[in-house]
One Martini backbone bead per residue (centre of mass of N, CA, C, O) as a GRO file, in nm:
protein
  111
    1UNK     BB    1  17.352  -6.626  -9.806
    2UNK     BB    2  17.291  -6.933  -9.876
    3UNK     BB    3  17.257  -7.269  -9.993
    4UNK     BB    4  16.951  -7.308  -9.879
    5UNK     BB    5  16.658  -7.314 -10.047
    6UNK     BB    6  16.542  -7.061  -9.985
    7UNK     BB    7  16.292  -6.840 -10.022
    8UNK     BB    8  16.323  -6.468 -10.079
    9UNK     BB    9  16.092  -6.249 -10.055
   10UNK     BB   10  16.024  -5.914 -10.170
   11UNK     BB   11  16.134  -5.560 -10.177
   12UNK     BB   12  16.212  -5.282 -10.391
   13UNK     BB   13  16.053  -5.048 -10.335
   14UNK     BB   14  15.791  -5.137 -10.609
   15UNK     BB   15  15.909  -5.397 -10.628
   16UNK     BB   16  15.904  -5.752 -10.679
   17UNK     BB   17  16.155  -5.985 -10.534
   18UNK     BB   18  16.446  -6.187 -10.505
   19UNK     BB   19  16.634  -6.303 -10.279
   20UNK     BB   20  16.981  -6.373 -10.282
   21UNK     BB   21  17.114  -6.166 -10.096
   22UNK     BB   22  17.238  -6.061  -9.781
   23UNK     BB   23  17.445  -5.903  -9.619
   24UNK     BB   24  17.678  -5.762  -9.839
   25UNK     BB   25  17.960  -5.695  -9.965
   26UNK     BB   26  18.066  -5.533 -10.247
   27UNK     BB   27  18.225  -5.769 -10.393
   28UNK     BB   28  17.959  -5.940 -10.364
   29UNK     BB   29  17.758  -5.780 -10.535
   30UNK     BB   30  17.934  -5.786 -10.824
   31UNK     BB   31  17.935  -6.062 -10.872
   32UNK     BB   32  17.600  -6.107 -10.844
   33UNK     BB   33  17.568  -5.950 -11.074
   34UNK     BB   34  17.735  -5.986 -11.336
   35UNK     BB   35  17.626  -6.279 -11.348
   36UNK     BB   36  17.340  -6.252 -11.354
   37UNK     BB   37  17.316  -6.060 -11.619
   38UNK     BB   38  17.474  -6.272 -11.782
   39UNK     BB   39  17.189  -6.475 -11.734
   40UNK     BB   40  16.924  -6.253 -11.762
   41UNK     BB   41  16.906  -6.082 -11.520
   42UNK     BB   42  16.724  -5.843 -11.319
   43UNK     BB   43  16.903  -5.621 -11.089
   44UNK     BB   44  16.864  -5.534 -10.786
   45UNK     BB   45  16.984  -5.294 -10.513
   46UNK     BB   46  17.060  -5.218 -10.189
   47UNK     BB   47  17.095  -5.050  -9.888
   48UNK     BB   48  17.188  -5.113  -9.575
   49UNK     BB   49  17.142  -5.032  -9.318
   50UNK     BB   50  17.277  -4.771  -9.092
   51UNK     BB   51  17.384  -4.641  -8.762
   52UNK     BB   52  17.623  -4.542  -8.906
   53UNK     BB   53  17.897  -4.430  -9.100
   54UNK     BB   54  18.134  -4.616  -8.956
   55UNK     BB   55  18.004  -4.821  -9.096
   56UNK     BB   56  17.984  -5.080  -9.304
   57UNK     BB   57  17.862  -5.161  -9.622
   58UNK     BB   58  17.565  -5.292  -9.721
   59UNK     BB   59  17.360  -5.553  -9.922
   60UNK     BB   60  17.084  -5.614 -10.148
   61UNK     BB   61  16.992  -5.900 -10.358
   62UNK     BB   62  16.786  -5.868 -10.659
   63UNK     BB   63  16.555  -6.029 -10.845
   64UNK     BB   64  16.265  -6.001 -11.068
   65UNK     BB   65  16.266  -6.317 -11.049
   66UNK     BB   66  15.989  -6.495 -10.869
   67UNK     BB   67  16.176  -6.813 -10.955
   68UNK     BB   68  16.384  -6.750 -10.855
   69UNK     BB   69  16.650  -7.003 -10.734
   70UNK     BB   70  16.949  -7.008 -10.576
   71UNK     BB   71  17.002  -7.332 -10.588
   72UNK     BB   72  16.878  -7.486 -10.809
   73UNK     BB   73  17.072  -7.317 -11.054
   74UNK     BB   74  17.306  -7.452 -10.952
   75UNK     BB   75  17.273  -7.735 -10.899
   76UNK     BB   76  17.139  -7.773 -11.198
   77UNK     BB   77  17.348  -7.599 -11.403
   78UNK     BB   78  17.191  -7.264 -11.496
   79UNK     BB   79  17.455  -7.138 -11.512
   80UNK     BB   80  17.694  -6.877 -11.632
   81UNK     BB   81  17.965  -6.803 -11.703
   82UNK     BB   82  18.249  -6.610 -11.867
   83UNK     BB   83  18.321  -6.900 -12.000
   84UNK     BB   84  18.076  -7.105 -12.020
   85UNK     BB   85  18.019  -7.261 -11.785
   86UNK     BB   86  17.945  -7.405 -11.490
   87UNK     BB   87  17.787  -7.327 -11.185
   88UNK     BB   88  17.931  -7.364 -10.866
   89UNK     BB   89  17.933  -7.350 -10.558
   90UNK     BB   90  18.223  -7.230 -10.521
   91UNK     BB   91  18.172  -7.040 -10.761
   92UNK     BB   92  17.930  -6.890 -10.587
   93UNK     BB   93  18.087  -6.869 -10.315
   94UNK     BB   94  18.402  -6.769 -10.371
   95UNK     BB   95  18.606  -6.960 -10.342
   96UNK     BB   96  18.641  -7.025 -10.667
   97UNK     BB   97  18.748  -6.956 -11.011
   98UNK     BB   98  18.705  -7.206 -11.079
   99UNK     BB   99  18.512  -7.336 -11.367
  100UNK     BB  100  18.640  -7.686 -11.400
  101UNK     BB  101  18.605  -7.857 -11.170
  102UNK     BB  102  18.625  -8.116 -11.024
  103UNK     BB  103  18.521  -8.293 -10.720
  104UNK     BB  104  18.793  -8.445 -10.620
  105UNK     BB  105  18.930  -8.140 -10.548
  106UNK     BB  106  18.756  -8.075 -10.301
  107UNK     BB  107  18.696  -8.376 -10.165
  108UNK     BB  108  19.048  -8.457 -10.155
  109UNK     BB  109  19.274  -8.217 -10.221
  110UNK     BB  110  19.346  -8.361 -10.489
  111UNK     BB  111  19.384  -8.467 -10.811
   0.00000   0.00000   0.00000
């Protein structure tokens, strides 16, 4: 689920939830709980079904706060990284790493 402005409710067992992604891998799910939770979100993870054993393991990443949108909250910069900066979409999306990126280092690709 990329930063597209949609809101998705559901529920997680008796839970009432905000859906952040789904049908992520383990490294997408741990990266958006960890960051999630440093943020003050009660964060619950579903397990993907799967028709068999030998498919890979997806996940549905989900708070419990049933106004977060993470598009408004990315773009209109209310997220902190764990260095306290501001989380980018680049750096939502795990494009990059960088924390304080210029805006013309994504966009014209060098400094």
């Amino acid at each position: 689920m990329s930063l597209e402005g949609k809101h998705s409710f559901g529920s997680i067992g008796e839970t009432r939830v905000t859906f952040v992604d789904k049908n992520v891998n383990e490294n997408r799910k741990d990266f958006l709980k960890k960051l999630l939770e440093h943020n003050g979100f009660e964060v619950l993870i579903e397990e993907e079904k799967r028709s068999s054993e030998e498919e890979p393991q997806f996940y549905k990443v989900a708070v419990t706060d049933m106004v977060f949108n993470p598009t408004i909250w990315v773009y209109q910069r209310r997220l902190k990284t764990f260095d306290n900066h501001k989380v980018t979409p680049d750096y939502w999306n795990q494009n990059t790493k960088e924390t304080h990126p210029q805006y013309w280092m994504s966009h014209y690709g060098h400094p």
